[in-house]
C-alpha positions in Angstrom: 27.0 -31.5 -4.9 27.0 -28.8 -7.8 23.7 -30.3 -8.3 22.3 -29.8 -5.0 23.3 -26.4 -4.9 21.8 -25.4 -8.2 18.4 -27.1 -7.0 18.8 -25.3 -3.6 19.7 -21.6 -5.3 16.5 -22.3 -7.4 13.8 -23.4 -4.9 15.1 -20.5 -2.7 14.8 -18.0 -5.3 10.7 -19.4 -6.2 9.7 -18.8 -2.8 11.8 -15.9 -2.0 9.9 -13.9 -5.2 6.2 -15.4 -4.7 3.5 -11.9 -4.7 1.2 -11.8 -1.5 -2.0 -13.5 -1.9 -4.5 -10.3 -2.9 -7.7 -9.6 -3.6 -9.3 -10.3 -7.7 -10.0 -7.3 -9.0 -14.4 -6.6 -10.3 -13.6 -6.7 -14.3 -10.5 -7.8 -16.5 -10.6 -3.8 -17.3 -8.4 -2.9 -14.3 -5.3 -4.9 -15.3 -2.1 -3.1 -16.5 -0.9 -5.0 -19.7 1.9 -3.2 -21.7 2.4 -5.0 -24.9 4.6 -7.0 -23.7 4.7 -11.6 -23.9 5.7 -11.6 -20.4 2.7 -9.5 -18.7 0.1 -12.5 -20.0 1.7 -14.5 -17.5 2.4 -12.0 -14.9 -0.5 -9.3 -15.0 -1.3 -6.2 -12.3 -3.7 -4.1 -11.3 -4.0 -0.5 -13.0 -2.3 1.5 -12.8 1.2 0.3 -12.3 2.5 2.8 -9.3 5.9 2.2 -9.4 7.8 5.4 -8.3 4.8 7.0 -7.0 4.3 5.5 -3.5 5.0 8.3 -1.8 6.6 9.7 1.6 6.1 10.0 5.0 7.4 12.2 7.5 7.4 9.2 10.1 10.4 6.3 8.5 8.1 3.5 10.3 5.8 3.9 7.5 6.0 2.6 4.0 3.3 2.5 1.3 4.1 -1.0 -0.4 1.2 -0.9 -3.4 -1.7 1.2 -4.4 -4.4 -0.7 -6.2 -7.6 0.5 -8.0 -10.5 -1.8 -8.1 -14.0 -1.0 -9.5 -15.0 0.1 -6.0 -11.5 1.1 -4.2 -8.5 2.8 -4.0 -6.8 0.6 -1.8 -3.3 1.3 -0.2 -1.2 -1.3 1.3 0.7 0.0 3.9 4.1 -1.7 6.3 4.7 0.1 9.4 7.7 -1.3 11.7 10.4 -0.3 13.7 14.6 0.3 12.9 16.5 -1.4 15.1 19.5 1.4 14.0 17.4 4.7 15.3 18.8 5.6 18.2 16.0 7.4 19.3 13.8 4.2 19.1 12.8 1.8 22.3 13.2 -1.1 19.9 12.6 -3.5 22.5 10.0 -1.7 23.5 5.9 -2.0 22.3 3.0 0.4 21.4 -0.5 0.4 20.6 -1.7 1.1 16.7 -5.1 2.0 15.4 -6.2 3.9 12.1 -8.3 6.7 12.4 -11.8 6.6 10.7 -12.2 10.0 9.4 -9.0 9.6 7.3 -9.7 10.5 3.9 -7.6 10.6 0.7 -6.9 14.5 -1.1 -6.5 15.2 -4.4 -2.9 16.8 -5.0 -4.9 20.2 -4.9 -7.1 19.5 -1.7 -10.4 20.6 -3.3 -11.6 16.2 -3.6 -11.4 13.8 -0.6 -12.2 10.1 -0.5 -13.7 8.6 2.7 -12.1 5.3 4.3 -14.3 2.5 3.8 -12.9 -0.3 5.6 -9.1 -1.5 6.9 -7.5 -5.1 7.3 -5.1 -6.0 9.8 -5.2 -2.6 12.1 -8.3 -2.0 14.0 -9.9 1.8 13.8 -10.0 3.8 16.3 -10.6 3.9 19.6 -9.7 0.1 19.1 -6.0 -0.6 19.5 -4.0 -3.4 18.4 -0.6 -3.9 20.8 2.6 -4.8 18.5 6.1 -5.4 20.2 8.4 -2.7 18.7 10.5 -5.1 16.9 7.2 -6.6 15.0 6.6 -5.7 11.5 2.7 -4.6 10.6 1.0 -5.2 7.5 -2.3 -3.8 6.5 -4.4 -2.7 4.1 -6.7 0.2 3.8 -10.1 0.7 1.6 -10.9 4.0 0.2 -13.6 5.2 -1.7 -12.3 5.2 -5.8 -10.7 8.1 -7.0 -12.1 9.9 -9.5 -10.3 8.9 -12.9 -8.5 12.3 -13.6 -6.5 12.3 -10.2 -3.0 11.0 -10.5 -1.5 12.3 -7.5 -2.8 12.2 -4.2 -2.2 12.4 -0.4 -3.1 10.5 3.2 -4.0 12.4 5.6 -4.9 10.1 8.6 -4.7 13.1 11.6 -2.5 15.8 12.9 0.7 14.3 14.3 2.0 16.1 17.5 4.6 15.0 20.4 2.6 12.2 21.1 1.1 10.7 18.1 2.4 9.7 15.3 -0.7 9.6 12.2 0.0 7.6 9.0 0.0 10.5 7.0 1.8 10.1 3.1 2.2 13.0 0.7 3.3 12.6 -3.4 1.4 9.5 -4.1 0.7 8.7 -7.7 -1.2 6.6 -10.5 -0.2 6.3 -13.9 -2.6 6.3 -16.2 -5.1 6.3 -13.9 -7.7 8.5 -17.1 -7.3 4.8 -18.4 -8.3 3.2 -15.8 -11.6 2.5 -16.1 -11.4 2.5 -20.0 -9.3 0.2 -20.8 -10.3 -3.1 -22.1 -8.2 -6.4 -22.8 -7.7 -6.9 -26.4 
């Protein structure tokens, strides 16, 4: 029995931990690899973002990862309901879309990056109709930042009383100067 339980605890915890199937980066350049035994096994795509995904005004929206590839800045982004706002239909459904002429700003405004392409949310004026209790994963393709930008904004549209835009301020890259320098040793 204890045996069981120790095989069941284990398998539950492989595929409970298992990363999302993504796309390879271009070169072996754009992997983050501290000097640690570990990261051989396990590597990511620079920079590592961790505590710079930023924040939205609208809590349905989440920023999960923020990859650079030779080509893109790509965000991956959840957007679902709570079931505990009070002020949400949960039961309810809606129409989503991303606009076209979102862009990416540098923290100081003065550089934007075009959207290039988006999986799993059409662009605008196509819609994609999601019940309210559905959770949405996509992911968005923007043009590379330059490599001296480490903090950055979404800005997808002007929200108003009707709309709600996927718009995310304070994100961040660490070393992403590095980025594009770095080789494996």
């Amino acid at each position: 029995m204890k045996r069981c339980l120790a095989l069941l605890l284990l398998v539950s915890a492989c595929t409970a931990n298992r990363t999302p199937k993504l796309t390879a980066p271009a070169d072996a350049a754009e992997y983050y690899q501290p000097n640690k035994p570990e990261y051989a096994v396990r590597k990511q795509l620079l920079p590592d973002p961790t505590g710079g995904l930023g924040h939205s005004q609208d809590p349905d929206i989440r920023v999960t990862d923020i990859r650079l590839t030779a080509s893109y800045t790509v965000l991956y982004i959840t957007f679902s309901k709570d079931p505990n706002d009070r002020n949400s239909n949960f039961y309810g459904s809606s129409s989503i879309s991303f606009n076209p002429k979102a862009v990416l700003a540098s923290s100081d405004g003065k550089r934007t990056f075009r959207l290039v392409k988006t999986e799993g949310i059409p662009m605008t004026p196509e819609t994609r109709e999601i019940k309210n209790d559905e959770r949405v994963s996509f992911i968005l393709y923007f043009e590379r930042l330059d490599p001296d930008i480490q903090t950055f904004d979404l800005f997808e549209c002007q929200s108003d009383n009707q709309n709600s835009c996927f718009n995310v301020a304070g994100m961040s890259l660490t070393n992403a100067v590095n980025a594009t320098s770095r080789r494996p040793e």
